[in-house]
N, C-alpha and C positions, 0 to 999 in steps of 0.2 A: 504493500500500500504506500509505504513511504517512497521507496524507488520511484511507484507512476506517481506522487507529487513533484520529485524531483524534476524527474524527465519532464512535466508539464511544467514546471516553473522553468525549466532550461530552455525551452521551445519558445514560452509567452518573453523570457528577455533576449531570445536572440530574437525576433520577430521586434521590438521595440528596437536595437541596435540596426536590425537591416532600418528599419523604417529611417533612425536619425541618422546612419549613414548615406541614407539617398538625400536628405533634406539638406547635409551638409553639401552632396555634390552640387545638388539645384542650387544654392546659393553660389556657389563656388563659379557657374553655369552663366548665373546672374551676374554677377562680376564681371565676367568675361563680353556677354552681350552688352552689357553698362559702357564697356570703354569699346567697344567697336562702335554704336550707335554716336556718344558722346565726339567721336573720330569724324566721322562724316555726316551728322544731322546737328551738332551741337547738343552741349546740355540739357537744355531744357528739353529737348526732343527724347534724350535717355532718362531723363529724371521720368516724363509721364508716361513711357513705356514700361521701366522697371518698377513703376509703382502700381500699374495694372497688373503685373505679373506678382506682385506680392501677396498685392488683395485678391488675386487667383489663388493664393495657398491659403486663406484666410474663409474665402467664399467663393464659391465658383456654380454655375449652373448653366450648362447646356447641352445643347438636344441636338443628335446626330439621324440624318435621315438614310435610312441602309438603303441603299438605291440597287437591283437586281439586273441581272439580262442574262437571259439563255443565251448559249453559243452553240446550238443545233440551228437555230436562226439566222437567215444572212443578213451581213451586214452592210450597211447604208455605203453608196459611195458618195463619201466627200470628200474634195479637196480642200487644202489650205488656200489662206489668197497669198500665202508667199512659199520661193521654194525652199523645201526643209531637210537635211539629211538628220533621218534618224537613225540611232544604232545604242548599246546595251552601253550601260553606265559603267566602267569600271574604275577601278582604286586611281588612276591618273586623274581622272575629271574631278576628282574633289579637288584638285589644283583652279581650276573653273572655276567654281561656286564660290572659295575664299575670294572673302572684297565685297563679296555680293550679299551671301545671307549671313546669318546670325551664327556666330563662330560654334553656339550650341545647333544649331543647323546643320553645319557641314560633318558634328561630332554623329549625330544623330546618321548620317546619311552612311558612316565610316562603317559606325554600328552595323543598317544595315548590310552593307555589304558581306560583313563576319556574319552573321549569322544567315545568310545565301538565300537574302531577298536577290528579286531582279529589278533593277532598274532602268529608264530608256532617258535619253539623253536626244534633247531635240537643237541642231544646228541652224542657223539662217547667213550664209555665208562666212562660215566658221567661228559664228558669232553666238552664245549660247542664249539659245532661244526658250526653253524650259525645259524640266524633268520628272520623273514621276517613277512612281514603286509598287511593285505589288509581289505577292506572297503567299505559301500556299499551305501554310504553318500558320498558325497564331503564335506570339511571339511578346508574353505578358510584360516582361520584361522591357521592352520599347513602349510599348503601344497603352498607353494608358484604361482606353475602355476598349476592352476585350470584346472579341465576335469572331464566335468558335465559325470552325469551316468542317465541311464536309468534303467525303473522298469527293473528288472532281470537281472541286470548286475554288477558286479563285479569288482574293482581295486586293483591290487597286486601295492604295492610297497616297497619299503627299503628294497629289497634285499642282506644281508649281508654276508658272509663266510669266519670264523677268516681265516686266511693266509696257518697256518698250515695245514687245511685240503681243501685248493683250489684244484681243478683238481681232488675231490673224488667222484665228485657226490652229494655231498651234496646242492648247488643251486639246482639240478633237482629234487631233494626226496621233496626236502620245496614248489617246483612249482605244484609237481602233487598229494602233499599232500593238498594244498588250492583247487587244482581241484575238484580234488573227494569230499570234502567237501563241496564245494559250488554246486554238481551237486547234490547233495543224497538234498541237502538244494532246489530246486528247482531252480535254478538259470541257464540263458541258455547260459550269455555270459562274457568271463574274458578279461579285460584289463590292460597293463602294461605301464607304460608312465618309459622309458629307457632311461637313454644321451647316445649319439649319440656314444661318443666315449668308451661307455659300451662295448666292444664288446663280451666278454666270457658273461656276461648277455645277450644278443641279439642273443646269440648264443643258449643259453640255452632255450629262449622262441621256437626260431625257432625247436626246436628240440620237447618238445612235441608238437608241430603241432600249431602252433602263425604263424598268417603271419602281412603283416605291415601294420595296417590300417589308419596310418597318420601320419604328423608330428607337432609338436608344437615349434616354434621358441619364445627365451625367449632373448629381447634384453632390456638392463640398458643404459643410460649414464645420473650419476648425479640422481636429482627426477625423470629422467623421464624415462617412462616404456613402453615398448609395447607387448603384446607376440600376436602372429600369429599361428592362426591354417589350415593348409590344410589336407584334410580331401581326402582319396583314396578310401575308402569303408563304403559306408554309412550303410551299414548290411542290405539291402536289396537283 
């Protein structure tokens, strides 16, 4: 009896130590984003970034819309309105991305590639045009709100497109370039877990042929955590 107290008080403080050991990286994370913003947007621009991201660890609440689509289905042809070389993101293009996003970003991006996400990598005269990920694993560890996958299924996410070429077509080339990919792969079904208030991505999904197969609500206040899934189409 006393042993399983032991073992359960060993488990409840190492579970409190993982917990403060990620809280210290996220700050640490925070820091980092703090002087790259402060770099090239000035202070005040980092002061009300990193202040939103604090009061994220404090309170936070939102709603992820799980967007679906068959790949027994064909899919849309659309072209970009410029021309794009796409091809698989590997460990040199994080050289790309530094300068650009948020130095917790490019960390994030490294990650995935360790633990053997795919990523695609979109050019517009060798000038990087955006990028995106997806996975065929859940991967608790990254991914904060989880959304389990089934054999032959699919998750897109981190959908990114620098600024300068938004409204090109460049989210839709990288959407139905993982399509194709994952369908020649055998794969019958793609999911995209979206925030809510995504809407030119939600846009984009609906457009090659995504319709809304759920939603995932992500509420914070303090340690405590709840997220909520309701589920509209079970793929049956």
């Amino acid at each position: 009896m006393e042993l399983a107290q032991d073992q359960q008080s060993f488990r409840a403080l190492h579970h409190h130590c993982m917990v403060f050991m990620q809280r210290i990286g996220r700050l640490a994370e925070l820091t980092e984003d703090w002087n790259f913003i402060a770099q090239y947007d000035g202070r005040g621009t980092a002061i009300h970034a990193i202040l939103r991201k604090l009061i994220g660890f404090l309170y936070q609440r939102r709603q992820f819309i799980v967007m679906a689509r068959s790949l027994l289905e064909p899919l849309p042809d659309i072209n970009p309105n410029i021309d794009l070389e796409i091809r698989p993101f590997v460990h040199a293009d994080l050289g790309l991305i530094q300068g650009i996003q948020l130095p917790s970003d490019v960390k994030l991006c490294a990650l995935r590639l360790e633990c053997g996400h795919l990523g695609v990598l979109a050019l517009a005269e060798n000038k990087l045009a955006g990028y995106a990920w997806c996975y065929t694993a859940t991967q608790p560890v990254l991914d904060r709100v989880r959304f389990d996958l089934s054999p032959g299924d699919v998750l897109f996410l981190s959908d990114y497109t620098i600024p300068a070429f938004r409204g090109q077509g460049v989210h839709t080339a990288l959407t139905l370039t993982r399509l194709s990919m994952f369908l020649a792969l055998g794969y019958r079904r793609a999911f995209a877990c979206v925030n809510s208030h995504n809407l030119p991505s939600l846009a984009v999904y609906r457009k090659v042929g995504s319709y809304e197969y759920g939603v995932i609500e992500d509420s914070r206040l303090g340690p405590w955590r709840h997220i909520h899934y309701r589920i509209f189409d079970d793929g049956n």
